[in-house]
C-alpha positions as CSV (number, residue, x, y, z in Angstrom):
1,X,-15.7,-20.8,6.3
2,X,-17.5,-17.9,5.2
3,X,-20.6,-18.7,7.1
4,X,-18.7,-18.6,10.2
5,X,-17.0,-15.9,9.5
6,X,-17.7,-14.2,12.6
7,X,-16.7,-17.1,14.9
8,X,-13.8,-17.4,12.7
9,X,-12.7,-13.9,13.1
10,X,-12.8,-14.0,17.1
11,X,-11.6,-17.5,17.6
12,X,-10.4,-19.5,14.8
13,X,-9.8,-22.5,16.5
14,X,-13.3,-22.6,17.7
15,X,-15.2,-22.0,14.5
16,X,-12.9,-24.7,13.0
17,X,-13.2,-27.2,16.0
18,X,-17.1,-26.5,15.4
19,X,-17.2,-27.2,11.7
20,X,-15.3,-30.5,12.3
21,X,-17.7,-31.8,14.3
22,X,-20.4,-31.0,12.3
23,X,-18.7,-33.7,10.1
24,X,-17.2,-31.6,7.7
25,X,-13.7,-32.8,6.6
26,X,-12.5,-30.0,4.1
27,X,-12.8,-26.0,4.3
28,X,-12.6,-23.1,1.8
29,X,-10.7,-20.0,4.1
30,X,-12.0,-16.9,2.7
31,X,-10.1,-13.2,2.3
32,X,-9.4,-12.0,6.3
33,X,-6.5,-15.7,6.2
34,X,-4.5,-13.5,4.3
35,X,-3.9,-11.2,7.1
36,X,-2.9,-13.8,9.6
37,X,0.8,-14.1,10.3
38,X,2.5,-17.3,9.1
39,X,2.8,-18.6,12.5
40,X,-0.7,-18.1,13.0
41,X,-1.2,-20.1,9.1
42,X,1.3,-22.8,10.4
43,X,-0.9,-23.3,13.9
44,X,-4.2,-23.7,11.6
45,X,-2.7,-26.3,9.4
46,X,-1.6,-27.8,12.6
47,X,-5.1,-28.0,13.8
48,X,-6.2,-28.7,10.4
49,X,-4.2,-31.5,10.8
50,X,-5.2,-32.8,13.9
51,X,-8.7,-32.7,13.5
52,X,-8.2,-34.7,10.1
53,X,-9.2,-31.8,7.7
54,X,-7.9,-30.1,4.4
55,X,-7.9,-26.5,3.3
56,X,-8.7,-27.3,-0.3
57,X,-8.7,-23.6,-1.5
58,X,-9.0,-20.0,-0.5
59,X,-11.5,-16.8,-1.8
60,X,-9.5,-14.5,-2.3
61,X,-10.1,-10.4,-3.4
62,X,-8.7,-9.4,-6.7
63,X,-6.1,-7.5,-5.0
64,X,-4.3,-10.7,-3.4
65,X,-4.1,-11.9,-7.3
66,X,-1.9,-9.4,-8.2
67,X,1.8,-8.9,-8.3
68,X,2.0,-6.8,-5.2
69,X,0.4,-9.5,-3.3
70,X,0.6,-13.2,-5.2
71,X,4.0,-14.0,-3.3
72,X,2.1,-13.5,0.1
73,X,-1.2,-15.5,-1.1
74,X,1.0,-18.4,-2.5
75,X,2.9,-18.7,0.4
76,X,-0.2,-18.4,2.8
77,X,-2.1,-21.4,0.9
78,X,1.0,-23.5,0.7
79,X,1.1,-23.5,4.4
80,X,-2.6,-24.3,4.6
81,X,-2.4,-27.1,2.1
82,X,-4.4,-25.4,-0.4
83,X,-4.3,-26.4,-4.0
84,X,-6.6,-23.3,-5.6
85,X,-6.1,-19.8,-5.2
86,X,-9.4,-18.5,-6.5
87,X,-11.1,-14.7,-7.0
88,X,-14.2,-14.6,-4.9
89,X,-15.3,-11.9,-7.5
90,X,-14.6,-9.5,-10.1
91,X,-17.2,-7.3,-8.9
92,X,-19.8,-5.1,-11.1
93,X,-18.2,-4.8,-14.6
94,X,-19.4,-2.7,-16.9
95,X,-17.1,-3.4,-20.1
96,X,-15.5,-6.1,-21.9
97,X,-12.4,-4.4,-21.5
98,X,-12.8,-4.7,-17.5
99,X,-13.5,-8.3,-18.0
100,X,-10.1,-8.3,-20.1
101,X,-8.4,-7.2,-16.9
102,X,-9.8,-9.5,-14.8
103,X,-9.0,-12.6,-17.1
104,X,-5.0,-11.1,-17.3
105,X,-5.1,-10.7,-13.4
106,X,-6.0,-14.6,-13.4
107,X,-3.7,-15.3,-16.0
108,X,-0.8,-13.9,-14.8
109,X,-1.5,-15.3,-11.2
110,X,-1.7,-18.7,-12.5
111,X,1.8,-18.3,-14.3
112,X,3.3,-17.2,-10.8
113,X,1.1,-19.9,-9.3
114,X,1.8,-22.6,-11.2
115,X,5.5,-23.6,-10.4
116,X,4.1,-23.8,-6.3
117,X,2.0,-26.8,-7.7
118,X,-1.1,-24.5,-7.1
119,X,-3.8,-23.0,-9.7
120,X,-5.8,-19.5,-9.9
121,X,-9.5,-20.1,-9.3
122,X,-12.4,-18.0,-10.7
123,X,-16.1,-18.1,-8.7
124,X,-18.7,-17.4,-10.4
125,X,-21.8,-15.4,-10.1
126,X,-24.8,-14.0,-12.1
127,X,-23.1,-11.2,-13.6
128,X,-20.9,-13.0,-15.6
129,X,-23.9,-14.8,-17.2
130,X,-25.4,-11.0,-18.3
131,X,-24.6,-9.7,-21.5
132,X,-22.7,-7.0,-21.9
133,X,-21.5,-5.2,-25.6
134,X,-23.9,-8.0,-26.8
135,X,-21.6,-10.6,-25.5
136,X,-21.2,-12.9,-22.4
137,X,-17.9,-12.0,-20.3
């Protein structure tokens, strides 16, 4: 949905009534769901619903992975039917130690995520392809 994330902002129902009949029959929310209420979440599964769609997973920034916030996030992509939780990025690391962080941040989501039925996601970029202390993060 991020490539209607404007539409989406203003008038969720729209953007989504627009991507369905483009033909599309499963969406990716990206970070702003997390700030909806859960009636709002329970009203867009609802229309998920009805227009015969699934919310597959969400992208998600690091912060909703971690403790303060991986409660919230499960609950949010329970509602929505999602089934992966996933970091849209790490952002520009400049150690292997950062990338350490990141992979315990994952980690330890996918242990809080797991018992929901639901798994941490990780997506990829260049970055993580660049060498850094010699090695690939």
């Amino acid at each position: 949905m991020y490539s209607v994330r404007e539409t989406l902002k203003k008038d969720p129902e729209a953007a989504l009534r627009a991507v369905a009949q483009m033909g599309y029959e499963g969406v990716e929310f990206y970070a702003p769901y997390f700030d909806w209420t859960e009636p709002q979440t329970k009203q867009i599964r609802k229309l998920l619903d009805d227009l015969g769609m699934r919310c597959f997973s969400t992208h998600n920034d690091e912060s909703y992975l971690r403790p303060q916030s991986i409660d919230r996030a499960r609950d949010m992509n329970l509602i929505l039917g999602s089934k992966y939780v996933v970091l849209a990025s790490a952002g520009q690391k400049t150690s292997l130690t950062e990338w350490r962080s990141v992979a315990d941040t994952l980690n330890s989501a996918a242990e809080k995520l797991k018992p929901a039925g639901l798994k941490a996601g990780y997506h990829n970029h260049q970055l993580e392809f660049t060498p850094i202390e010699g090695q690939r993060p």
